[in-house]
PDB file of N, CA, C and O in Angstrom:
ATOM      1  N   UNK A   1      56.586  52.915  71.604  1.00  0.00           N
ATOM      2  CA  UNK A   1      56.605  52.367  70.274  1.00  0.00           C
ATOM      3  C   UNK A   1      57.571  53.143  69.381  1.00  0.00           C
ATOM      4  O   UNK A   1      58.312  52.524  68.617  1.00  0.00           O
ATOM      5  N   UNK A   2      57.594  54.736  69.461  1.00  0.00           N
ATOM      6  CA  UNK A   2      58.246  55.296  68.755  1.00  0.00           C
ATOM      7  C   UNK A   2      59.837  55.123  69.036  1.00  0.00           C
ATOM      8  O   UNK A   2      60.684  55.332  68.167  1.00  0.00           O
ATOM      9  N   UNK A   3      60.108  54.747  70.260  1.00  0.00           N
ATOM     10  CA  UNK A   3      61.516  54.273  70.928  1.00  0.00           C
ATOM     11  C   UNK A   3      61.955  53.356  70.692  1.00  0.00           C
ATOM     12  O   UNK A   3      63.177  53.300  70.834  1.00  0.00           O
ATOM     13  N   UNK A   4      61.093  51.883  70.111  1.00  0.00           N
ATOM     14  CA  UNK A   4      61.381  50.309  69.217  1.00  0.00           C
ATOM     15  C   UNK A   4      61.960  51.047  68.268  1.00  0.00           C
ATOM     16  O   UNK A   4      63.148  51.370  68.301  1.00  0.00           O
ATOM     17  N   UNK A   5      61.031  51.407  67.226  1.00  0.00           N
ATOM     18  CA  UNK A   5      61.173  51.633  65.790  1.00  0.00           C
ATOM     19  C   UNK A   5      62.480  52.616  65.510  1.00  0.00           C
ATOM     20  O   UNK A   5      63.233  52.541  64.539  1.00  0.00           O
ATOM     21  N   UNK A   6      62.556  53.555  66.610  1.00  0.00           N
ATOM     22  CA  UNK A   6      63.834  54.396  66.354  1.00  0.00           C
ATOM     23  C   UNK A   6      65.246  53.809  66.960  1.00  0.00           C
ATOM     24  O   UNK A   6      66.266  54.448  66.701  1.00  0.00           O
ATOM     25  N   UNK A   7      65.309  53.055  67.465  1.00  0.00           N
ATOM     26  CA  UNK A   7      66.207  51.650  67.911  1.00  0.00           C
ATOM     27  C   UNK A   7      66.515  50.718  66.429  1.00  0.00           C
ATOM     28  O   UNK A   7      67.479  49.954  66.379  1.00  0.00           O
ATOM     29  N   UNK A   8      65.826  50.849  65.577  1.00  0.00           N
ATOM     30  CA  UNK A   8      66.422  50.227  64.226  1.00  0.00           C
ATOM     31  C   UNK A   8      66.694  51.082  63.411  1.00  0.00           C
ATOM     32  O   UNK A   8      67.666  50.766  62.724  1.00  0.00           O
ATOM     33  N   UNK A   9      66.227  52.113  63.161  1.00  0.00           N
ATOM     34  CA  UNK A   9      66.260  53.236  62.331  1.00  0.00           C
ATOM     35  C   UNK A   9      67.264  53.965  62.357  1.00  0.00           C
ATOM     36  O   UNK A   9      68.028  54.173  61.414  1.00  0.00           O
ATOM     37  N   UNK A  10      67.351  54.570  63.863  1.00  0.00           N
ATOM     38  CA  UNK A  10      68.598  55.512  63.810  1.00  0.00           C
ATOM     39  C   UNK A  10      70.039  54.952  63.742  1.00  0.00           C
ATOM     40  O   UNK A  10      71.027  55.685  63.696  1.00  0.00           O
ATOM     41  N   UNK A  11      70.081  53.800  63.739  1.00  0.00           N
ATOM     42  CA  UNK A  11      71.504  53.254  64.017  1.00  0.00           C
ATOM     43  C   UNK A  11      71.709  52.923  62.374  1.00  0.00           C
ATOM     44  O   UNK A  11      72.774  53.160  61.805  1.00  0.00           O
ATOM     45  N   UNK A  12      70.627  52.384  61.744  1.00  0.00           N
ATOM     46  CA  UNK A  12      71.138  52.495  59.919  1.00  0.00           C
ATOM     47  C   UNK A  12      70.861  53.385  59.595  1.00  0.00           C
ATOM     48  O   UNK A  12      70.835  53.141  58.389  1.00  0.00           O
ATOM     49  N   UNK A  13      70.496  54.709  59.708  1.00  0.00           N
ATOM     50  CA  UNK A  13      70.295  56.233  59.193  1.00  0.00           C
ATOM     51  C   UNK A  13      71.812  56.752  59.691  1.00  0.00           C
ATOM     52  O   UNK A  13      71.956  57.936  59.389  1.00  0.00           O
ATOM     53  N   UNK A  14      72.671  56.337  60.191  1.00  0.00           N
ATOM     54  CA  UNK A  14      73.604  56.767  61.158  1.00  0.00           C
ATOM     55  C   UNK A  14      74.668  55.784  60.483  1.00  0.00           C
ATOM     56  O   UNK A  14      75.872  56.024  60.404  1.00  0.00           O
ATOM     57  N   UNK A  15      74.222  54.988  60.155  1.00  0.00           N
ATOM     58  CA  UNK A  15      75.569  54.011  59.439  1.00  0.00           C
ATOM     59  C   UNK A  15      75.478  54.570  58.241  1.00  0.00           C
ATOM     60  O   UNK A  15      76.487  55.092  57.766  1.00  0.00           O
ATOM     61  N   UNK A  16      74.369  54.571  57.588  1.00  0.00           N
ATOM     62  CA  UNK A  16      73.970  55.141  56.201  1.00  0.00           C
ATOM     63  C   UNK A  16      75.531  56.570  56.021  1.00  0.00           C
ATOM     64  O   UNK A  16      76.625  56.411  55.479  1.00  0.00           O
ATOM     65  N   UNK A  17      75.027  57.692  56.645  1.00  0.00           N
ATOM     66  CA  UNK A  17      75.344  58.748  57.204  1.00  0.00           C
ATOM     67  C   UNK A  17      76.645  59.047  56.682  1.00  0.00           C
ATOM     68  O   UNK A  17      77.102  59.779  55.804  1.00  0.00           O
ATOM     69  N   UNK A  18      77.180  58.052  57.706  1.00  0.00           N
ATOM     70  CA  UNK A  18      78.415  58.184  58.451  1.00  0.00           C
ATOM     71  C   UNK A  18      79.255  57.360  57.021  1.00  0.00           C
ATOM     72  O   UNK A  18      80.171  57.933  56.432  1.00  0.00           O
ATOM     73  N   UNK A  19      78.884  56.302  56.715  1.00  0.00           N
ATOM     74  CA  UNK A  19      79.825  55.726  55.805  1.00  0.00           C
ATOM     75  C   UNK A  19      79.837  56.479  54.386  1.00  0.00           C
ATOM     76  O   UNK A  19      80.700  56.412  53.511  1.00  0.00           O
ATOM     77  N   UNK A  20      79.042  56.969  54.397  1.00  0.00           N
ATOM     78  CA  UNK A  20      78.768  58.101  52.966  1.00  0.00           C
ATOM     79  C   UNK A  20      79.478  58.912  52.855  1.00  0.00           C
ATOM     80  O   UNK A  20      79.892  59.144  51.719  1.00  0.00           O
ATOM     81  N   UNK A  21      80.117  60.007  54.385  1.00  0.00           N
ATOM     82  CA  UNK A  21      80.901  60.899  54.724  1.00  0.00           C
ATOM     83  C   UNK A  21      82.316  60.365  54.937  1.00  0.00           C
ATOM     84  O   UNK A  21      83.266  61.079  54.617  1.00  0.00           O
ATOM     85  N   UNK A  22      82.490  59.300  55.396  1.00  0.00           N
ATOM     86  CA  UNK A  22      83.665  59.387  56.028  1.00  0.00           C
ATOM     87  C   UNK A  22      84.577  57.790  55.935  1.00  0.00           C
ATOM     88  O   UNK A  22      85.721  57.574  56.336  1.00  0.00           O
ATOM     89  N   UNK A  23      83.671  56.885  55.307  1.00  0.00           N
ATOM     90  CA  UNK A  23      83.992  55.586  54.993  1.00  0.00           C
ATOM     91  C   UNK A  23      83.540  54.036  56.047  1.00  0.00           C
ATOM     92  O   UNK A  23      82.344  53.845  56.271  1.00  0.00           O
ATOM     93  N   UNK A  24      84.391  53.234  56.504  1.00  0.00           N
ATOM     94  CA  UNK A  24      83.984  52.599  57.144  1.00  0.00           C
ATOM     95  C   UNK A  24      84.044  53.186  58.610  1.00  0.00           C
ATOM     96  O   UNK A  24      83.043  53.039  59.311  1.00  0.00           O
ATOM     97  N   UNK A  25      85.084  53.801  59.091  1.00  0.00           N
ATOM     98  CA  UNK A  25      84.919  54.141  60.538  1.00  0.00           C
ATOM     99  C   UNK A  25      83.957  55.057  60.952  1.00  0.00           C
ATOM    100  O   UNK A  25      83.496  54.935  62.087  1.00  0.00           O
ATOM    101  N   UNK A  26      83.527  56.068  60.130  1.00  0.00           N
ATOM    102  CA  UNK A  26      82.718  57.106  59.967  1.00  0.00           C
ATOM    103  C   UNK A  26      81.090  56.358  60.295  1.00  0.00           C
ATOM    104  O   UNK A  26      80.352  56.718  61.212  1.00  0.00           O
ATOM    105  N   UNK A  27      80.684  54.898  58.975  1.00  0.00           N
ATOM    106  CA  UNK A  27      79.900  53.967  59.668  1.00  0.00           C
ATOM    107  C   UNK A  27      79.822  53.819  60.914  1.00  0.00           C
ATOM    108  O   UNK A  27      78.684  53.957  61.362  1.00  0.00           O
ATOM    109  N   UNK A  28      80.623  53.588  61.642  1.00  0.00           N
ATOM    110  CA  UNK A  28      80.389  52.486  62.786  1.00  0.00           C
ATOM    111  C   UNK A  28      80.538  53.638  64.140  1.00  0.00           C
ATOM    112  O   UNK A  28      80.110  53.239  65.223  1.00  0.00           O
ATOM    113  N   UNK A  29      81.125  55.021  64.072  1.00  0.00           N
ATOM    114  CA  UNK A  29      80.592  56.136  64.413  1.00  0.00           C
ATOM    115  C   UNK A  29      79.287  56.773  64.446  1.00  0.00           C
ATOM    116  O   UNK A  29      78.903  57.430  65.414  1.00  0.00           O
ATOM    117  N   UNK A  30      78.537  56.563  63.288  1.00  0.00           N
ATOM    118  CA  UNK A  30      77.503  57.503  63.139  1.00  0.00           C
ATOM    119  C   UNK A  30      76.412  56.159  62.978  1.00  0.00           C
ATOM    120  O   UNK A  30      75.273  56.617  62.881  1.00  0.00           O
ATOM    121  N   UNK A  31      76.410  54.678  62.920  1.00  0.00           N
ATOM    122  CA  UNK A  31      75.811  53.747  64.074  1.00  0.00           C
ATOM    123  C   UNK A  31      75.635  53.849  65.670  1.00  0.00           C
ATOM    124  O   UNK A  31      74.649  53.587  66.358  1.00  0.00           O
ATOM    125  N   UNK A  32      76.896  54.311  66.032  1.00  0.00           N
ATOM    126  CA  UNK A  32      76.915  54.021  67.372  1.00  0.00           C
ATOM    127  C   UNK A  32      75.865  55.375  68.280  1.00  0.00           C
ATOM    128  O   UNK A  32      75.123  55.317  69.260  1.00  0.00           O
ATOM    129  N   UNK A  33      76.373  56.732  67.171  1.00  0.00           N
ATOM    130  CA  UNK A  33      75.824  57.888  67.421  1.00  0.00           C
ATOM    131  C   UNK A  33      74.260  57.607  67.455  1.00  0.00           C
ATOM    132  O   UNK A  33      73.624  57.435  68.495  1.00  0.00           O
ATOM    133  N   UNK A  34      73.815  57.587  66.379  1.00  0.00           N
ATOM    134  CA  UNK A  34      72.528  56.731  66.185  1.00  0.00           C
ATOM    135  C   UNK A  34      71.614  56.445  67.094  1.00  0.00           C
ATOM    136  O   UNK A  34      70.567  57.042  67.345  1.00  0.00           O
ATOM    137  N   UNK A  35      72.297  55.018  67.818  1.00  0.00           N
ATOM    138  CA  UNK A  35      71.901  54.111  68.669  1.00  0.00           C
ATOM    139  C   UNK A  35      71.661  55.071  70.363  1.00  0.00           C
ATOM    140  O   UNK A  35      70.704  55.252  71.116  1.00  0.00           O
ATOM    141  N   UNK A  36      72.964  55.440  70.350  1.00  0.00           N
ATOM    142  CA  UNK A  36      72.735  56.463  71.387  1.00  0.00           C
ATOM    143  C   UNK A  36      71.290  57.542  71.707  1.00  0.00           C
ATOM    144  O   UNK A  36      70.587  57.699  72.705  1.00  0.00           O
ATOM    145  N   UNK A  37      71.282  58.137  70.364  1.00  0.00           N
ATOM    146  CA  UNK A  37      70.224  58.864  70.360  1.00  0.00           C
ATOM    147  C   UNK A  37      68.441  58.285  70.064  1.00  0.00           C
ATOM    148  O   UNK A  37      67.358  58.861  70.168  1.00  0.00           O
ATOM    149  N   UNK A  38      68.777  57.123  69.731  1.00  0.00           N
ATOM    150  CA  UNK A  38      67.508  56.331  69.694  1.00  0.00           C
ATOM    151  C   UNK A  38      67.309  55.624  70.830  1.00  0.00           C
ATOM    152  O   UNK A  38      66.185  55.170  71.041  1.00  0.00           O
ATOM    153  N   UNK A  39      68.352  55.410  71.745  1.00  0.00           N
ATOM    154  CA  UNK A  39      68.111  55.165  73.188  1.00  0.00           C
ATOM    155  C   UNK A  39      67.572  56.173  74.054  1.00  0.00           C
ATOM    156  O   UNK A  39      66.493  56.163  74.647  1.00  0.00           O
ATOM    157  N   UNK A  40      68.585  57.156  74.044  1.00  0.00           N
ATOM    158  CA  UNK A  40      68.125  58.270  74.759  1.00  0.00           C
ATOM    159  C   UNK A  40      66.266  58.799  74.279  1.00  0.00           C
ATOM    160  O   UNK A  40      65.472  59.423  74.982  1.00  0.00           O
ATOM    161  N   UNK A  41      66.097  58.334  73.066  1.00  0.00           N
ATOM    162  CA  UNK A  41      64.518  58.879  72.715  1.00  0.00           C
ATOM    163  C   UNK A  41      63.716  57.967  73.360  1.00  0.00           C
ATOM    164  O   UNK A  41      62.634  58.380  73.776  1.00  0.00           O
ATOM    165  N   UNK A  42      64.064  56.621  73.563  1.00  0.00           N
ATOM    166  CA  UNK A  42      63.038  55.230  74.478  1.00  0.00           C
ATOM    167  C   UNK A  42      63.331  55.522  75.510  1.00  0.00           C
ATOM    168  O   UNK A  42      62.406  55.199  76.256  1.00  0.00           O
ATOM    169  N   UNK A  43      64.614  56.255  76.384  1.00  0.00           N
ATOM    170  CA  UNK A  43      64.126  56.619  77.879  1.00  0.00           C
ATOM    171  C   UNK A  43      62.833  57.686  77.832  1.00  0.00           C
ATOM    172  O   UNK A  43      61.747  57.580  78.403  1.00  0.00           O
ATOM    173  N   UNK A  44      63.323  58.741  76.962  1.00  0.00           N
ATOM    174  CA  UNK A  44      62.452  59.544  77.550  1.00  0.00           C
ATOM    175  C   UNK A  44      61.256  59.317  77.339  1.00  0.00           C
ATOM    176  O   UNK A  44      60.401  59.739  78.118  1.00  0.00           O
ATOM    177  N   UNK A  45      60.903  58.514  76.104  1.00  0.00           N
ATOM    178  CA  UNK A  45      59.457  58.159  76.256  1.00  0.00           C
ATOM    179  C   UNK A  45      59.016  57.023  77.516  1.00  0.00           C
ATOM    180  O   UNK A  45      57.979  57.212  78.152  1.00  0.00           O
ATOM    181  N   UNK A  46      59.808  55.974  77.768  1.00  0.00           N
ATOM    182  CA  UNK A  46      59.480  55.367  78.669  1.00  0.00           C
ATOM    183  C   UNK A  46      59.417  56.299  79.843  1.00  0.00           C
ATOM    184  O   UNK A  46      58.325  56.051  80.356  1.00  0.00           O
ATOM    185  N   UNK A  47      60.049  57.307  80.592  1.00  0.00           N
ATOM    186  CA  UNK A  47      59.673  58.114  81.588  1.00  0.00           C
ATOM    187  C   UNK A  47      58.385  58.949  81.335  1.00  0.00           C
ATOM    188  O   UNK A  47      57.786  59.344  82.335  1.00  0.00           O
ATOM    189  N   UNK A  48      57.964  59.217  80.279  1.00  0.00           N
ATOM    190  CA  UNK A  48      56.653  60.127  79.887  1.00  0.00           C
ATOM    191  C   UNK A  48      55.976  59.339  80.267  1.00  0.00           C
ATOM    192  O   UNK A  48      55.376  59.674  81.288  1.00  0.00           O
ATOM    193  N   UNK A  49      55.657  57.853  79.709  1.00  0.00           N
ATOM    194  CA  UNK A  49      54.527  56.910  80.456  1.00  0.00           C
ATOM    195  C   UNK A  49      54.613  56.272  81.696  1.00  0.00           C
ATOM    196  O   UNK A  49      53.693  55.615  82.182  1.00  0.00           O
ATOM    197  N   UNK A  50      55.573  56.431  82.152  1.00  0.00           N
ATOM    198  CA  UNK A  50      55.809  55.993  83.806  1.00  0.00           C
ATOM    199  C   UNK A  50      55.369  57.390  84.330  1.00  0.00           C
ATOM    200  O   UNK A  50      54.944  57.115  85.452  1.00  0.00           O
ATOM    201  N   UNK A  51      55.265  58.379  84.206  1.00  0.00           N
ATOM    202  CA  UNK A  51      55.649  59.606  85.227  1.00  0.00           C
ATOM    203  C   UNK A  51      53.209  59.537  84.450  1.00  0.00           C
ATOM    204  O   UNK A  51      52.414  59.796  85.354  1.00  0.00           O
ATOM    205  N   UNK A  52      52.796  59.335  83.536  1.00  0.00           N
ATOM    206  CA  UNK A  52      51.296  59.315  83.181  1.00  0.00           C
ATOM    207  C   UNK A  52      50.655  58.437  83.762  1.00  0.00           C
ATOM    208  O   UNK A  52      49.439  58.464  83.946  1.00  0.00           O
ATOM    209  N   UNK A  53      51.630  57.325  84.205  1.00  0.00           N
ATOM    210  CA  UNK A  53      50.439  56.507  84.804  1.00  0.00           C
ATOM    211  C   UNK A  53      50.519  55.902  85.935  1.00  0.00           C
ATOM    212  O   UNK A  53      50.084  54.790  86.232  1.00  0.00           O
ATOM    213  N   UNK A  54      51.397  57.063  86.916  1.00  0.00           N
ATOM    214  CA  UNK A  54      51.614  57.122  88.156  1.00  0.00           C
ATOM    215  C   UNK A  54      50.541  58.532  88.369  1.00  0.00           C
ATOM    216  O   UNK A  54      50.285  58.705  89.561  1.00  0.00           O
ATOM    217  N   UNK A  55      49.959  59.432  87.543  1.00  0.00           N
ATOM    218  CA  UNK A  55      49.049  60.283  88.136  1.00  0.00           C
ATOM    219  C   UNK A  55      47.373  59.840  88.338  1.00  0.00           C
ATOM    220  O   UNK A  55      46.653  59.046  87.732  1.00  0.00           O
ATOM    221  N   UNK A  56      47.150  60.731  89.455  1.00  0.00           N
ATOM    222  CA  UNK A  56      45.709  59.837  89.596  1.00  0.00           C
ATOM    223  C   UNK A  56      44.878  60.196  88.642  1.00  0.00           C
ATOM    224  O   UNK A  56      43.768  59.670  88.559  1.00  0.00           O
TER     225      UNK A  56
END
């Protein structure tokens, strides 16, 4: 759940960011950055509950 919600969040916290600092390209940089890292947070939670409910 926390891997949905940070899948919308970090990519406009990251556009937010980025266009504040650095203009439009800086946006679509610190979107993309974002997205990356709100992905990378839904793997690892999706592996935390795959690797929990594969134990007996």
């Amino acid at each position: 759940m926390i891997g949905c919600l940070a899948l919308v969040i970090f990519p406009i916290l990251g556009l937010a960011a980025g266009g504040l600092l650095d203009g439009p390209g800086g946006a679509r940089l610190g979107a993309g950055i974002g997205f990356l890292l709100a992905l990378a947070l839904a793997g690892v939670g999706s592996l935390a509950l795959w690797k929990a409910r594969s134990r007996p």
